[in-house]
Each structure stands twice: as C-alpha cells, then as structure tokens.
TORPA-900072 format. One line per field, with one value per residue (C-alpha): z, x, y; residue number from 0. Coordinates in nm, 4 decimals. Example, Ala and Ser with C-alpha at 12.3 -4.5 7.8 and 13.67 -1.06 7.14 Angstrom:
% residues 2
w = (0.7800, 0.7140)
u = (1.2300, 1.3670)
v = (-0.4500, -0.1060)
i = (0, 1)
END
This chain:
% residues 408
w = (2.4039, 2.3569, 2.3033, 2.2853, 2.5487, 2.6407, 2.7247, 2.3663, 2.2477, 2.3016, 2.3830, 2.0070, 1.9463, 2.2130, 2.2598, 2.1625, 2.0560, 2.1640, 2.4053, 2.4880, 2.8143, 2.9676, 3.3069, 3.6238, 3.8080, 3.9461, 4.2750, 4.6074, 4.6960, 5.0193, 5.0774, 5.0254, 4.6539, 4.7877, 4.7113, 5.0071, 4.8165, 4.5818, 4.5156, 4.1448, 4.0960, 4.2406, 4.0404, 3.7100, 3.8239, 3.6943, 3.3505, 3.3361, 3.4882, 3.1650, 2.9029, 3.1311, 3.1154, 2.7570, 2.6432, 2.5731, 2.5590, 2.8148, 2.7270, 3.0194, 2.9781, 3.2569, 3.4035, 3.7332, 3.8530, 3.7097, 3.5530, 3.2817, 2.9773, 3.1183, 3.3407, 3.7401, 3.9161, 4.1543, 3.8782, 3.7840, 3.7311, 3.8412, 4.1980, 4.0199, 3.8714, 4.1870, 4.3514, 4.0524, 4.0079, 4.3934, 4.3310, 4.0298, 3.9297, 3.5807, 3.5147, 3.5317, 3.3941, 3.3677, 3.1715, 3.1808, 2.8038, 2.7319, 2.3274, 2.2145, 2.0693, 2.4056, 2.5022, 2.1335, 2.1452, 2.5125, 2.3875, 2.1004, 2.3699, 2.5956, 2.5917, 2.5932, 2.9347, 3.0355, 3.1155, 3.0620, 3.2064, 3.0209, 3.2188, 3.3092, 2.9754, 3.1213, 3.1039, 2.7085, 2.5742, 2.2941, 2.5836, 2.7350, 2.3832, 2.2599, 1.9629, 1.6753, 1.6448, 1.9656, 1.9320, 1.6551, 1.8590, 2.1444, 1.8889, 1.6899, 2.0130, 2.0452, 1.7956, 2.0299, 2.2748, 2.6196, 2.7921, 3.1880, 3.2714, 3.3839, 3.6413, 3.3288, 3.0430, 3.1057, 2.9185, 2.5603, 2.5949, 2.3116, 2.5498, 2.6427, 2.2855, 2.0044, 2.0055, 2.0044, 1.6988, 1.5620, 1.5795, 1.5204, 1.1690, 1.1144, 1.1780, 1.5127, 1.8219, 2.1170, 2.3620, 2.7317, 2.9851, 3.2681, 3.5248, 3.2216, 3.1518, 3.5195, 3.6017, 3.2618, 3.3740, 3.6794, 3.6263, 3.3489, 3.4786, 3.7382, 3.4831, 3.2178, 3.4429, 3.8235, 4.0197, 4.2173, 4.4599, 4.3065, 4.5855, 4.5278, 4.7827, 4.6725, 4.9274, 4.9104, 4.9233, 4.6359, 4.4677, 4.1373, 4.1510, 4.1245, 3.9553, 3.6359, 3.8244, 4.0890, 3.7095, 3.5166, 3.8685, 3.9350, 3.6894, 3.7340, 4.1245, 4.3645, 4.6111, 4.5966, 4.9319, 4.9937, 5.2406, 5.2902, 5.2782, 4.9610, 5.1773, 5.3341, 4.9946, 5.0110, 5.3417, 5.2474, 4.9465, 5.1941, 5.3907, 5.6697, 5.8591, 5.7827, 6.0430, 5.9074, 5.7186, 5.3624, 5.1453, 4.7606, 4.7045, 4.3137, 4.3493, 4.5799, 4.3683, 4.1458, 4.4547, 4.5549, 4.1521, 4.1946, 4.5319, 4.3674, 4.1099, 4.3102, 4.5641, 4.8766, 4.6230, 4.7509, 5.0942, 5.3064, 5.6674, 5.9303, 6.1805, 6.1620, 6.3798, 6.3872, 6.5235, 6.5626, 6.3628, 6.1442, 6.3262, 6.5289, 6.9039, 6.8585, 7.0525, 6.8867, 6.8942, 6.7371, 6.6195, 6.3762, 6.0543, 6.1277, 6.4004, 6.2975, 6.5499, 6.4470, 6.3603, 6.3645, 6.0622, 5.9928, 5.8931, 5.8995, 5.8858, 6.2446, 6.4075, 6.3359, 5.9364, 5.9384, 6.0949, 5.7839, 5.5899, 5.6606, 5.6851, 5.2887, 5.2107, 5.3679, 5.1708, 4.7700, 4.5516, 4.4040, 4.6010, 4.4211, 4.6560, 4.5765, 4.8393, 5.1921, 5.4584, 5.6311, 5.6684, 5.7277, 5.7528, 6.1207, 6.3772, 6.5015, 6.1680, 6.0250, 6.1574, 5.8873, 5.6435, 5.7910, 5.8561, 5.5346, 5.4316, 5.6914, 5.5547, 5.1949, 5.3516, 5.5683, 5.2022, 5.0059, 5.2307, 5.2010, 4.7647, 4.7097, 4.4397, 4.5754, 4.4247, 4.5355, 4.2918, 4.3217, 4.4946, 4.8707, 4.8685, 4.8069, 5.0044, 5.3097, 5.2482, 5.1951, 5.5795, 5.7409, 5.5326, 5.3820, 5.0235, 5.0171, 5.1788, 4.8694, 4.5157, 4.3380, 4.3983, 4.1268, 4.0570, 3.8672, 4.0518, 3.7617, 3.5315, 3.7253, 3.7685, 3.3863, 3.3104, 3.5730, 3.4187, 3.1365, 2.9010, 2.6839, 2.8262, 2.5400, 2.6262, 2.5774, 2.2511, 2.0954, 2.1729, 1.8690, 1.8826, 1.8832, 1.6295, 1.5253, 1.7835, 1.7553, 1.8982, 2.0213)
u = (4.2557, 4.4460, 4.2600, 4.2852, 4.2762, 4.2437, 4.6199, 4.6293, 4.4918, 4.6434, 4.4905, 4.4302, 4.2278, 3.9876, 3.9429, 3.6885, 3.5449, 3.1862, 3.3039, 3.0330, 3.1481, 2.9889, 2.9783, 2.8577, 2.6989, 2.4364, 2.5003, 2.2990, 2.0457, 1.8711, 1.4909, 1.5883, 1.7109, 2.1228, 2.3799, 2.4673, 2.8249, 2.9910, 3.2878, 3.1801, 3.1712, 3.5098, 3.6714, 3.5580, 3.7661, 4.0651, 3.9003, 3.6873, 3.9340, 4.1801, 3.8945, 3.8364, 4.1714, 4.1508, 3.9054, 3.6832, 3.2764, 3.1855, 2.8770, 2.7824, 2.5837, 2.4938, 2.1500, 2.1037, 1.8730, 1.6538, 1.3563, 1.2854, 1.2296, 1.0118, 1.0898, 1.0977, 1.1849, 1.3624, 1.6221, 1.6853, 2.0656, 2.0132, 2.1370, 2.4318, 2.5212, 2.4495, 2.6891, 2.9580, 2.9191, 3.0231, 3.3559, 3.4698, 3.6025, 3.3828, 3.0777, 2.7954, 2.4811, 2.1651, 1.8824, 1.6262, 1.6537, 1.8600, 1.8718, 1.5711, 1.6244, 1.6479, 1.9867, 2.0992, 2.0524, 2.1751, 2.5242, 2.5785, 2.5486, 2.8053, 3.1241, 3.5260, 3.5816, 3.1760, 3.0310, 2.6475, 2.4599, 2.1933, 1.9473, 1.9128, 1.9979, 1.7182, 1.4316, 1.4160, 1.3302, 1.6037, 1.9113, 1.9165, 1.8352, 2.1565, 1.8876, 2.0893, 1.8580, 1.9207, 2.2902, 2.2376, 2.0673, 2.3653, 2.6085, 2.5114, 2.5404, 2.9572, 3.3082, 3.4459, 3.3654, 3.5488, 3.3609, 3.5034, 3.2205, 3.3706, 3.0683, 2.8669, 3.1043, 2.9668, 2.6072, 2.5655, 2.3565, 2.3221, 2.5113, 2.8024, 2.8532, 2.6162, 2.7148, 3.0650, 3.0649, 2.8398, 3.1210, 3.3771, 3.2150, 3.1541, 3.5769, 3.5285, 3.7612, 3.6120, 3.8137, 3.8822, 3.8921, 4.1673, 3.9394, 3.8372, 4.2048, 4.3125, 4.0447, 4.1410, 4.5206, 4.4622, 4.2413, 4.4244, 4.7727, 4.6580, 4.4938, 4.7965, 5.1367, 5.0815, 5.3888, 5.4364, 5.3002, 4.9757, 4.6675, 4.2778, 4.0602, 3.6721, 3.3763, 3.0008, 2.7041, 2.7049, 2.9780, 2.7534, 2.7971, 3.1793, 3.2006, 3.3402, 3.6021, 3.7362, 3.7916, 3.9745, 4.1592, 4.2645, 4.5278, 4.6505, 4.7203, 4.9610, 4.6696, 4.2919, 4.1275, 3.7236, 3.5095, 3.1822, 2.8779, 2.9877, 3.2464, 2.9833, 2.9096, 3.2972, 3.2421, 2.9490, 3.1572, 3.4100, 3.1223, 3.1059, 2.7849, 2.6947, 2.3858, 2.1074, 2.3984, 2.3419, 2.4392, 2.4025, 2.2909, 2.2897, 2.6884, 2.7979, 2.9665, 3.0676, 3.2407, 3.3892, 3.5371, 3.6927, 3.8632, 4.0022, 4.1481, 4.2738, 4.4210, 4.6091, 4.6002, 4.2219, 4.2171, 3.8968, 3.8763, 3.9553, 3.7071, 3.3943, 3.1790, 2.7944, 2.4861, 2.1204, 2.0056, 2.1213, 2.0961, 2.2440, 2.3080, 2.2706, 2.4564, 2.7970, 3.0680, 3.3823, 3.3814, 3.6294, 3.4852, 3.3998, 3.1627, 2.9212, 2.6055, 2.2381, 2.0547, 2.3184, 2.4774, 2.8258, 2.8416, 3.1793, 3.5886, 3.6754, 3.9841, 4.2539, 4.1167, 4.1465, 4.5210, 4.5960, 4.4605, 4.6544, 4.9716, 4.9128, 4.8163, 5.1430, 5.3759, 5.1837, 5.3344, 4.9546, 4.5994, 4.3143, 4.0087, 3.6483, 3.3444, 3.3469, 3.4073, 3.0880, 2.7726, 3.0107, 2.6663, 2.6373, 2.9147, 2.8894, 3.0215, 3.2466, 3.5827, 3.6840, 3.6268, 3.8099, 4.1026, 4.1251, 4.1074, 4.3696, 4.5920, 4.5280, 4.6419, 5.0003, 5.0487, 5.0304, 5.2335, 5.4933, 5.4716, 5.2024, 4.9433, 4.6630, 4.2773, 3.9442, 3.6971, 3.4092, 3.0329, 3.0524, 3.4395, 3.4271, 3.1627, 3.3557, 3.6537, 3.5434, 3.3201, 3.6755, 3.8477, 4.1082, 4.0467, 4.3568, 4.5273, 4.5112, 4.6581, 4.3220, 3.9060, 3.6713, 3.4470, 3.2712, 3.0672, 2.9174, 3.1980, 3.4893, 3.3444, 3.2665, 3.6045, 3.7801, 3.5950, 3.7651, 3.4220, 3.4831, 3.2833, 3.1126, 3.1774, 3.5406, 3.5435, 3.3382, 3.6429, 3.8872, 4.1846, 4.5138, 4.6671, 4.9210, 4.7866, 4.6627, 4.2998, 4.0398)
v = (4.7894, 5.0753, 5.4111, 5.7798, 5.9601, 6.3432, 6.3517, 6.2656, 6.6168, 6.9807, 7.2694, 7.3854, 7.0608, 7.1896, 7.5796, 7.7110, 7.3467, 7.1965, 6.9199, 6.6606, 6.4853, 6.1383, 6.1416, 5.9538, 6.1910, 5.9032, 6.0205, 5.9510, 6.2665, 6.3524, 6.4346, 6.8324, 6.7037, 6.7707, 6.5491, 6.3510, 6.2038, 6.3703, 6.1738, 6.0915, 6.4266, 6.5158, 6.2202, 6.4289, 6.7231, 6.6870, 6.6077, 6.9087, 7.1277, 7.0580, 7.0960, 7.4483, 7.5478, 7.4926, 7.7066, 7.4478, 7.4674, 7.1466, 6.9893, 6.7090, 6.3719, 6.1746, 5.9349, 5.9375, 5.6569, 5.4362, 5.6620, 5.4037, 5.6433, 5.9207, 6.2205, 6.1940, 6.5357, 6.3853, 6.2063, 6.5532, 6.6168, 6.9911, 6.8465, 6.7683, 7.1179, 7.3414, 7.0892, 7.1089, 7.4602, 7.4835, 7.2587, 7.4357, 7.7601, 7.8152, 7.8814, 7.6018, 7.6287, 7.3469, 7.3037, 7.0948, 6.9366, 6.6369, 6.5863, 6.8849, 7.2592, 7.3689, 7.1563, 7.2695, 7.6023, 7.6498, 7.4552, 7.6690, 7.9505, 7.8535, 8.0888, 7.9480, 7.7811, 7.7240, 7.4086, 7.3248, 6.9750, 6.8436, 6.6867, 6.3089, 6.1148, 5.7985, 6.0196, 5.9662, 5.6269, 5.5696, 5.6212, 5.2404, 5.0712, 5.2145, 5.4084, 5.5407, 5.8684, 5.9694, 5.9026, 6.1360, 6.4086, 6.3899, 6.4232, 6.7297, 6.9017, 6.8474, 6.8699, 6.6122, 6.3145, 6.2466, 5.9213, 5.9799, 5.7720, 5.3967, 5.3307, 5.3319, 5.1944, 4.8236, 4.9844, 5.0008, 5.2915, 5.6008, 5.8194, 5.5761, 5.3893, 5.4504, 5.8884, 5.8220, 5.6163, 5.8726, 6.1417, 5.9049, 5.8439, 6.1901, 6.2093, 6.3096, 6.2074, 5.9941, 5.9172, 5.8724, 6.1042, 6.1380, 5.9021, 5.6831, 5.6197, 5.6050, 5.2574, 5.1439, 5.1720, 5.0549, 4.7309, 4.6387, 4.6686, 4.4303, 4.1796, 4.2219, 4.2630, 4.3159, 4.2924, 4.0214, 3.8448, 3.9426, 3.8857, 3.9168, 3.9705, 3.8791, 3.9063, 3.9535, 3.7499, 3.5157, 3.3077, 3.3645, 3.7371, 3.6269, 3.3214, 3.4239, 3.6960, 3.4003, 3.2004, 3.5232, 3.5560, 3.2182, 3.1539, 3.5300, 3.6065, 3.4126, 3.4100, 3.4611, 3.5391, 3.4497, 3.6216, 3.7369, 3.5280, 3.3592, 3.1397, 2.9629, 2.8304, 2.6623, 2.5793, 2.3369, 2.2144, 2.0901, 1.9242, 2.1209, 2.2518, 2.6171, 2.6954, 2.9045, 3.0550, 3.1949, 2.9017, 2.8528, 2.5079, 2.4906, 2.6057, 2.4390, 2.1598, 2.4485, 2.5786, 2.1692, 2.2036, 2.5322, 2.4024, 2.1526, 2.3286, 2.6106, 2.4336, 2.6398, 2.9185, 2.9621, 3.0518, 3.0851, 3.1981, 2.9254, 3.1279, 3.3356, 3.5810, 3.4758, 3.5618, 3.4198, 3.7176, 4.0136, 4.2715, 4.5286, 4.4318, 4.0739, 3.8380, 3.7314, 3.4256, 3.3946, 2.9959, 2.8003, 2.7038, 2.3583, 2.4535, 2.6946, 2.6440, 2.4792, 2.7799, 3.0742, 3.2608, 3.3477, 3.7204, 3.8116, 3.6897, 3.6235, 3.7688, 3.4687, 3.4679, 3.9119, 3.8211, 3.5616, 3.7619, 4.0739, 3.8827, 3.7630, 4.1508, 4.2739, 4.0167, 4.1242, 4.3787, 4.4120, 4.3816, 4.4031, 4.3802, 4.3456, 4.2782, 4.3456, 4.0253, 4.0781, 4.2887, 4.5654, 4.8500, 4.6306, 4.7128, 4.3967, 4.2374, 4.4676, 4.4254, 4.2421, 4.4512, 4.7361, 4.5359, 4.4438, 4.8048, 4.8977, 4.6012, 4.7444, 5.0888, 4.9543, 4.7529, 5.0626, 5.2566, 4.9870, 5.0683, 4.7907, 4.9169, 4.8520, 4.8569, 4.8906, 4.7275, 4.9496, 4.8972, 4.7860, 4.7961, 5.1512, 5.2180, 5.0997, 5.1966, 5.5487, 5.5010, 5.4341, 5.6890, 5.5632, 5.6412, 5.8282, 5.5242, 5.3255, 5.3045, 5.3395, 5.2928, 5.2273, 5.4347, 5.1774, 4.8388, 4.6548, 4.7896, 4.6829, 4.3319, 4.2937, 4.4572, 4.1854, 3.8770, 3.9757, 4.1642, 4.4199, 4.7289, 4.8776, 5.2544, 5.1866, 4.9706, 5.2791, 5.5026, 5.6124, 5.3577, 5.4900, 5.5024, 5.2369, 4.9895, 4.6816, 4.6436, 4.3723)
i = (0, 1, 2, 3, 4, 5, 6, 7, 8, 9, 10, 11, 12, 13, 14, 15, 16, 17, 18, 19, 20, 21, 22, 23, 24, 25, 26, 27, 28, 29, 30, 31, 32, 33, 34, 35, 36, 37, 38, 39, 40, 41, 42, 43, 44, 45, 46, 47, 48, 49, 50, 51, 52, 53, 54, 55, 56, 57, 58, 59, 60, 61, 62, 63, 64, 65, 66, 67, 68, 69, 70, 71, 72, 73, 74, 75, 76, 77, 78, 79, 80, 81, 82, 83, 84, 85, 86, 87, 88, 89, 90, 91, 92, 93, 94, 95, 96, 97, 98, 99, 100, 101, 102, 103, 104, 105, 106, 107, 108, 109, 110, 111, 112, 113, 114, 115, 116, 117, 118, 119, 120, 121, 122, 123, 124, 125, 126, 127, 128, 129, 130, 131, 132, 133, 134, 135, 136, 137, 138, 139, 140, 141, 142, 143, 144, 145, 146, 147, 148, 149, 150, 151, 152, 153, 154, 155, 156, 157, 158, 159, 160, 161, 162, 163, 164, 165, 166, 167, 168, 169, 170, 171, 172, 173, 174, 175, 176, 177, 178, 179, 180, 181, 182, 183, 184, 185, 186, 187, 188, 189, 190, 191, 192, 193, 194, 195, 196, 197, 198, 199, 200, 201, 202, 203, 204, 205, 206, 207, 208, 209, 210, 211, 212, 213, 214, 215, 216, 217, 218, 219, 220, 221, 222, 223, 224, 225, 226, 227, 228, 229, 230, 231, 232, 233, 234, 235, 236, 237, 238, 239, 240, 241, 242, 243, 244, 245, 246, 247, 248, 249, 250, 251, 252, 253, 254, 255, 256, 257, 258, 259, 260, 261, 262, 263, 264, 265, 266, 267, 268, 269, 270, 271, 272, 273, 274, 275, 276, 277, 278, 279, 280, 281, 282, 283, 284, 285, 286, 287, 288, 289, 290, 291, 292, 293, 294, 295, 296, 297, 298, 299, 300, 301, 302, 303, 304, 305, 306, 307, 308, 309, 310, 311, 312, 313, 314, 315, 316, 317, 318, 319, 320, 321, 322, 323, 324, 325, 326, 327, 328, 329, 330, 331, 332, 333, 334, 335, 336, 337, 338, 339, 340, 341, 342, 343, 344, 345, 346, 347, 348, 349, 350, 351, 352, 353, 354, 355, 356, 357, 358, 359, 360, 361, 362, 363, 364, 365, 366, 367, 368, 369, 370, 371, 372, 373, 374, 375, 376, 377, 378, 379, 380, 381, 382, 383, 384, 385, 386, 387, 388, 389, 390, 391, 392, 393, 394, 395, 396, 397, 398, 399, 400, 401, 402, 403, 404, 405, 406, 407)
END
C-alpha cells in the first residue's frame, strides 16, 4: 500500500494547523513513575521535530499499558511528557483528559510550534473497540492526522484507525509519519525486493507464534535460519530426542511438513547448549543435536550452529532477524543471540541492510548495543510479525492513499 506521508506535506499545510499525532509512547516505567527506556520516544523525534519546525500545534495520542477502559495512575502518560519535554526543544505540556472539554480546550490553546499529550487513550472504554464516537471526539481536536505509531498499527483501535477515517471523510489528510514510513519501507522492501541473498533469522519459543511468518518467508529468502526453543519442535519432527526440552507436540508434524518442503533452505542448529534447569549458574554442555540428555533442556544455539550461522549472515545482501536463539535474559544462554547480533552488525558494515523485527530482538540487540550497528529495528513486536505474515495492519490501511496509486 502506498500512502501519504508527512514528507508529502510542506510547511504551509501545517503552521499554524491542529496536528493530532499517534504515538507509542507505551514505554517501561520504574516504581518512582520515570521512564526506564525511552527509545520509543526518541524514534518520534524526527517526526515531531518537523511538525515543530513548522509551526505546527502537536496534539499527541498514545495508551500505555493495559488499563482496560478505566483510569490507573500509574498508566498515566504524564511520565511520558516530563521525559519528552526533556528531549525536545519546544514546549510540552500534559493534561490529564484524553477526548473531554478539558483536552479540547487545552488544544485550541496551544501556540505555533507547542506540543500537548493527552493522557492514556485505554483509560476510556470506546478506544480498543475501534467506537466511532470516540473517533469523533479525537478528531475534532486536530486539522490533520500523522499515525507514527507502527508498534500499535496491528490494532483497530479509535485512535489508530477509526479517527483517521473520521478526518479523512471530513477531507482531512492522514498519513504516516517519518518512523511510520521508515518500518513500512523497511519491512516491505524486504518482503517486495530485498537484494540478494536474502536470509531470515526466526527464534523464540514457539513455532506457532511463527508459523504463518516461516510460510510468507519461505518462498521469499535464499535461507531461513531457526533457533530458539521453537527448533526443538523440528528436532522432534526429524525423530530425534529433545530431553525435558520445550517441545510442541500438536506441531510437530506441522514442523516434519514444513521440512519437507523447505528443504536445505531451512537450516536448524547442528549443536545446542543445555542445562538441567533455567536458571542462572546452572551447569552447562555443549551437545550435537542428536544427543540432547534424558531430562535436560536445550536453551540456546551452540557455538558450531552461531559459526554457520554467522557464515550465512556474512554472505546475504538482506537479514531480517526476528527472536533471540536462546533465553538470552540468562548469561549462560545468550551467546547466540549476541552473535547473531554481532553477525547482523559485521553484515551491515559490509552494506547488508539488515532488520531487527521488533520484541525480544530489539530488546537484545539494544542490551549489547548495537542498535546503531544495524540497518533498521522495529519499533513494533506484534506489528512487525502481522506485517511479515503478510496482514494488512489496520492503522495503515486508514491512511489517505496517494494519490494516483493503486491500493489493496
């Protein structure tokens, strides 16, 4: 889908203009109500920085946990703002209103170049059942709607789909902001035309978290890489013992039929690290596949399978990798998730594009820090997987097409 973006507007479409911006400012806050990571608010930046530098009045939407329709103090977004107003040069106010006459009469207040957040959008009923009123409400307080909120453009939710087809209606733009259109760039240039060879990397626990992303990938990438927990599910659909390993018996001959079909495109590690236990200080071996001790898990891509691995990262002209190899929180099993991140790193200083899908990935890759190393990380978990099994994420279908393209 091709959609408008804020690139797409000048400076006299937005000064002096109510600009209602969807964030994802669902960021992690300590006991002390601070933000503890504020990398989804950096990623916003450059958007807001642009509607400040045009003159615009910045209205923000975002949720921030799971309230479930009522108010929690401790979901409050006013985190959020002291921590934005401390990473950008304008002025940032909050209040504690999300769609009432205080939210509207505090936006019509806001002067050229000001930015206002609105508190947590899940502390009113109508925002996860997508409810047309509501929609109604968040749009009479903007001119314009900029959705830089990927993490959250999987939801059909009033403040992600139903207001921008509000104000589209009313002949209103919605469209993407600058970290809206980066993912979409990003994800989809690997989906649509990655240059080649084109290697996935998938991990995590469970091959059903990934079923329908290994199927979308299959026929796309030169090589598909498995790790995690969800390999011992292949490894049992090639017969082999597995331990006490985690193992999912109701797909495990939906894991024999994917080998099958995949052929040596699939690869799974030929050695793992296991334990008796998951835990920290636990007493590890490095064993080949095929013999896995009674009793023991594998929880992580041993050395051999991190050096294959690596090998195939270094030859692709595109990486995409989501889920870590192993419990990567527990020393013990995390080496093969950083060197897959340091492979993804050495490939992208080599002019691989390289891309971190999001959740755990992220997470890890931001704990050895080598964000920067890479091409591109999602800001979006749930999003980039629906957007890599091929969905289309609601937030963005709501967006004004551009014009003169062709759109599903």
């Amino acid at each position: 889908m091709k959609k408008l973006t804020l690139t797409d507007l000048g400076d006299e479409q937005l000064r002096g203009r109510r600009v209602l911006v969807r964030v994802d400012y669902n960021v992690p806050l300590d006991a002390r109500q601070s933000v503890t990571d504020d990398s989804r608010i950096r990623a916003t930046l450059p958007t807001l920085q642009r509607l400040v530098d045009a003159g615009a009045r910045i209205i923000l939407l975002s949720h921030l946990g799971r309230p479930k329709g009522k108010p929690v103090p401790e979901m409050s977004l006013r985190p959020a703002a002291r921590r934005l107003a401390e990473m950008i040069e304008a002025k940032v106010d909050f209040v504690g209103d999300t769609a009432g006459e205080q939210a509207l009469a505090a936006a019509g207040e806001l002067g050229d170049g000001e930015i206002l957040i609105l508190e947590n959008t899940r502390f009113l009923v109508g925002e996860e059942k997508n409810d047309e009123e509501l929609a109604r409400a968040f749009a009479a307080l903007g001119e314009v709607y900029v959705n830089d909120a990927f993490g959250a453009a999987h939801r059909a939710h009033a403040s992600t789909a139903s207001v921008a087809e509000v104000l589209r209606a009313e002949g209103k733009p919605a469209v993407a902001g600058y970290l809206m259109e980066r993912e979409l760039a990003y994800l989809g240039g690997a989906l649509e035309t990655p240059e080649r060879p084109f290697v996935a990397i998938l991990g995590g626990a469970k091959i059903s978290g990934k079923i329908d992303v290994i199927e979308a990938l299959l026929p796309k990438t030169n090589r598909l890489l498995i790790g995690g927990a969800m390999g011992n599910t292949f490894f049992r659909a090639m017969g082999l013992e597995t331990g006490g390993s985690l193992v999912e018996e109701e797909r495990v001959a939906m894991a024999r039929d994917l080998l099958t079909r995949a052929g040596e495109k699939l690869m799974l590690p030929d050695d793992v690290v296991v334990a008796r236990k998951l835990a920290a200080g636990e007493e590890t071996r490095v064993v080949p596949r095929e013999g896995i001790p009674d009793g023991w898990l594998a929880l992580d891509i041993g050395p051999h399978s991190a050096e294959v691995y690596a090998r195939e990262i270094a030859t692709a002209r595109t990486v995409l990798w989501n889920g870590p190899m192993g419990v990567f929180e527990i020393p013990e099993f995390a080496r093969g998730t950083a060197q897959v991140a340091h492979s993804l790193a050495y490939a992208t200083e080599a002019g691989a594009t390289t891309i971190v899908g999001g959740g755990d990935s992220a997470a890890a890759i931001a704990e050895l820090e080598l964000t920067d190393r890479v091409s591109h990380v999602s800001t979006g978990g749930g999003a980039s997987l629906e957007f890599l099994e091929g969905h289309v994420l609601p937030g963005v279908a709501a967006l004004s097409d551009h014009p003169g393209e062709e759109n599903s």
